[in-house]
N, C-alpha and C positions, 0 to 999 in steps of 0.2 A: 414431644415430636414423634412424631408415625416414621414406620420405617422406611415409606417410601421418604419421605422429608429428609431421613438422617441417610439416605443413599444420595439424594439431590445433593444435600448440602456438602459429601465428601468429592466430589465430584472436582473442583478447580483444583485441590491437593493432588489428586489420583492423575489427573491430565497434567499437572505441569511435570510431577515425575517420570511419569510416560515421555514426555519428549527432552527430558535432559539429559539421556544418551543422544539422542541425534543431534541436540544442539553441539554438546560437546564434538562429538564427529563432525562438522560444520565447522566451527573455528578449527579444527585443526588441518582440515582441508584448504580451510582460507590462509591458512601461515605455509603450506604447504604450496600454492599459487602463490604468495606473493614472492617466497624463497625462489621458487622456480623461475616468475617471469624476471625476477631483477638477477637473479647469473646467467639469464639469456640474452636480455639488455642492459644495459649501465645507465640507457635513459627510463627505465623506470620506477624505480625507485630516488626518485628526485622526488622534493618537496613540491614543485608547482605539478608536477604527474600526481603526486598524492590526493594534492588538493583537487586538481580537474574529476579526479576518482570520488572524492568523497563528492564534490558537486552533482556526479551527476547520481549521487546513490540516494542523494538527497529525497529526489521527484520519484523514483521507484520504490524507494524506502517508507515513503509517508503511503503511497499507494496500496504498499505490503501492509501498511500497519492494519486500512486499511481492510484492506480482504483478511484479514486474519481475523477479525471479528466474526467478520461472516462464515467463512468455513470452521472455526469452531464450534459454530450452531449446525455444522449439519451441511450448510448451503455452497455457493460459488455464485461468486458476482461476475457476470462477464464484461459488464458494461463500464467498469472502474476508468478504462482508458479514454475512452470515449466523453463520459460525463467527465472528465478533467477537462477535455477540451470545451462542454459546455461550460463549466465553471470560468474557463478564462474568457472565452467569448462576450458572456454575461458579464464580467469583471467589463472588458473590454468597453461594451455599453455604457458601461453605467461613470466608468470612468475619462473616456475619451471621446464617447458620441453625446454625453449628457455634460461631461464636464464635472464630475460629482467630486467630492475631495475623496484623498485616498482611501480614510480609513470606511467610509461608505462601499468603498469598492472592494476593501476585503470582508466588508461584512454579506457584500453579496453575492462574494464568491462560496463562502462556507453557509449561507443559508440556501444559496442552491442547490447545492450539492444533498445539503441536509434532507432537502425538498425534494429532492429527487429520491434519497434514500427510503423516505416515508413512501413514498411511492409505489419502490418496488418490496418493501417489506410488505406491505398491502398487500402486494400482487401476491406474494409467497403465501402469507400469513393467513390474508385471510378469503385469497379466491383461489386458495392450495395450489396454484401454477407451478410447478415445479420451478425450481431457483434457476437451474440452468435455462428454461424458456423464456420464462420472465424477465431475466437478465439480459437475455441476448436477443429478446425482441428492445426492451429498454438502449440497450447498447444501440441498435439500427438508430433507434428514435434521434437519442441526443447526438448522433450522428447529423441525422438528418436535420435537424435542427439550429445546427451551428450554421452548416451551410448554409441552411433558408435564412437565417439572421441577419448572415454577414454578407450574403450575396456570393460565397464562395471565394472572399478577399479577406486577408490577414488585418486585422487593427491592430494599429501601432499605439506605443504608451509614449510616443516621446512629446507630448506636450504634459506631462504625467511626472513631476518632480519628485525624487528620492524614490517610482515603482521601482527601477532595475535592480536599486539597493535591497532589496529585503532578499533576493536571493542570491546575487553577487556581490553585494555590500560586505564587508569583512566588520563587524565590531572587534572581535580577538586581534585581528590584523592590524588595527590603532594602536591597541597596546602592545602586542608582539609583532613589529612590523617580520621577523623572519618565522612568520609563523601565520600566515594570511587564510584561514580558515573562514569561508564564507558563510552569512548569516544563513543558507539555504541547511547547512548540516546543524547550525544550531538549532535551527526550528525544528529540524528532522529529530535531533535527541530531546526538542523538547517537549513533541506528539510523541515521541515512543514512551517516556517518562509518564506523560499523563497515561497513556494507553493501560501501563502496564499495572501502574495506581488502581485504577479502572475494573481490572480482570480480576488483582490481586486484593482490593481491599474495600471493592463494592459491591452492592446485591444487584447490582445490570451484570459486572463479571460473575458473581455468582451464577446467574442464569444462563448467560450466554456460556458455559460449561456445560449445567445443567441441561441445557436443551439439545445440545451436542450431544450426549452420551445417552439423553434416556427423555424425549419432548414429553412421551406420556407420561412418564410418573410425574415430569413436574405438573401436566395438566393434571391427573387426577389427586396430587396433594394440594389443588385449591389454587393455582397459581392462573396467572393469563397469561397465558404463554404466548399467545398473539401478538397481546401489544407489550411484552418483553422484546420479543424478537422485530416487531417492528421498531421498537425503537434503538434494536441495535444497526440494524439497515440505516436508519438517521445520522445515527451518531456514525458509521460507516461513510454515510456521503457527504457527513462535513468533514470529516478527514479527508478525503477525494478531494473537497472544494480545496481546502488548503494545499495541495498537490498544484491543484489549478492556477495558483496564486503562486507557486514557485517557478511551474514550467515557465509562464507566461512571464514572470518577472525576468526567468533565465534568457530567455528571448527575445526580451522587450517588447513584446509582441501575441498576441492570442493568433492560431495559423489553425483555420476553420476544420483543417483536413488532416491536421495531428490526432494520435489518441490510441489505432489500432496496433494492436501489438504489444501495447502497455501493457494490457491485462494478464497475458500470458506471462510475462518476465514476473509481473508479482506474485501469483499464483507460483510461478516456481520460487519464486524468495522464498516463500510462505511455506513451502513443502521440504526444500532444502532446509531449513531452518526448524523442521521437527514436527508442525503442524499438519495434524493428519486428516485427510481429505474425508475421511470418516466423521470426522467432529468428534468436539467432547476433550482433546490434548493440543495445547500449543503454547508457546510463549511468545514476547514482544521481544524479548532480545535474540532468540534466536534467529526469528524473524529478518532483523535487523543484520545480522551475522551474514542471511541469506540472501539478502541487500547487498550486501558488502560481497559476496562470492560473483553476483555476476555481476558487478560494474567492473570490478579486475579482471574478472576473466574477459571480456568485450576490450575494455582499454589493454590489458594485455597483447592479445593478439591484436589489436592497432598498432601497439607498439610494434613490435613484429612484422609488422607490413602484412599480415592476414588479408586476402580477397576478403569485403564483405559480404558475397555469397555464402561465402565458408565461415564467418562468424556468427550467420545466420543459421548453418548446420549445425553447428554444434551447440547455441542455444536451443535448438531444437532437441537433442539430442540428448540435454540436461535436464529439459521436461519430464520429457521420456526415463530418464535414471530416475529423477526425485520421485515421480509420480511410482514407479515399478517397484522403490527402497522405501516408499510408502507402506504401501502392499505387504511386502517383506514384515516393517515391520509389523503390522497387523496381526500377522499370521501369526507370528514369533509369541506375540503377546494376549493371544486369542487363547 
């Protein structure tokens, strides 16, 4: 092995230590919120408040998992929110306007997504678009897209037997009925679990480190770094599709005009959670930690009777923190 190979290969070691300070600082922030919001309310820390929390960490959680691939390489997806709303649309089609059976329609939501992801790793990889452009022309498209599909009208799944279930359906809930944890967080820990599988004990997460921390060396120790990285873009937009397949199931409904804003709340997950916008350091449970910080904090201040103007400020405002404690750490560790 050359030394640039034996500097690649240390590379997922060296990044996930790098961010198990901030993950740690992350969960203790979230114990730290939820101690806060429930001696402020007595209605929040209730069992069905819990549950609505983890519901809805679910669709931004898969989203995080998500963008985390991609900003470990280096990148930023802008388009994540957007292309979920294609993915449901699409869903929508194939299962209410064709009639399709279900499991046809989740396979057409994660090969969209998937589809869509080859796309823009193309863009990135191999007609060098910078990721931020590329994304965020891609984001306008599956925008536009949904629209023209649907005519600017929502498609319903209610001719659609047992869709609501896969993200409202409780399986744990049968067995512990005081204990109704909806199938939306199962699936959530069950893409974070592959995710981290993925990073931690395969050569796609081998690379996608690798190309985070140093793209040339993995190109010039012989690698193709191209369609490495595209195929993490893939495997990124079928995590998305699966997102698609949650919102839409949460809503019983694909709503052509959903999507923006998503991106930004992930991307903070993602940076909250230790993942640094630099590439090259992250984990999936921190991630997942940073999931978990702003669904409490949003349902918090709900609880609370917070203006939604002002729980709009102050997500804003956490951007801005994670992206800046980013930074920090960078320098810290430079």
């Amino acid at each position: 092995m050359t030394a640039t190979e034996m500097k690649t290969s240390e590379t997922p070691r060296s990044g996930r230590r790098g961010a198990a300070q901030q993950m740690i600082l992350a969960f203790a922030s979230l114990i730290v919120l939820v101690i806060g919001f429930s001696l402020a309310s007595p209605n929040f820390f209730q069992v069905s408040n819990i549950m609505a929390i983890l519901q809805a960490t679910s669709v931004n959680g898969v989203l995080a998992i998500g963008v985390t691939l991609i900003i470990i390489t280096g990148g930023i997806d802008l388009s994540v929110g957007t292309l979920m709303t294609f993915c449901a649309v699409m869903t929508g089609v194939v299962l209410t306007w064709m009639g399709a059976p279900l499991l046809l329609g989740v396979i057409t939501a994660i090969a969209t997504g998937a589809l869509a992801g080859l796309v823009s790793g193309s863009l990135v990889a191999k007609l060098k678009i910078p990721p931020f452009i590329a994304t965020l022309g891609m984001m306008l498209i599956f925008r536009g897209l949904s629209l023209i599909v649907t005519g600017t009208r929502p498609i319903y799944f209610n001719d659609t037997p047992g869709f609501d279930l896969i993200s409202r359906g409780s399986l744990v809930g049968s067995v512990f009925p005081a204990f109704p944890m909806p199938n939306g967080v199962l699936i959530l820990f069950g893409i974070a679990a592959a995710a981290a599988w993925i990073l931690n004990r395969t050569v796609l997460g081998r690379y996608t480190f690798a190309l985070g921390s140093n793209e040339e060396a993995v190109r010039l120790s012989g690698v193709n770094a191209d369609g490495w990285k595209i195929a993490i873009y893939a495997l990124s937009g079928a995590i998305v599709g699966i997102a698609g397949l949650l919102i839409a199931s949460r809503l019983n409904s694909a709503q052509p005009a959903l999507g923006l804003g998503y991106e930004l709340e992930a991307i903070a997950a993602v940076v909250i959670g230790g993942t640094s916008l630099a590439g090259g350091r992250g984990t999936i449970l921190g991630t997942l930690i940073g999931a978990l910080i702003m669904a409490v904090l949003t349902n918090g201040l709900r609880v609370l009777s917070v203006a939604p103007e002002w729980q709009t400020v102050v997500t804003g405002a956490i951007i801005i923190f994670a992206v800046y404690a980013d930074q920090l750490r960078r320098r810290t560790t430079s």
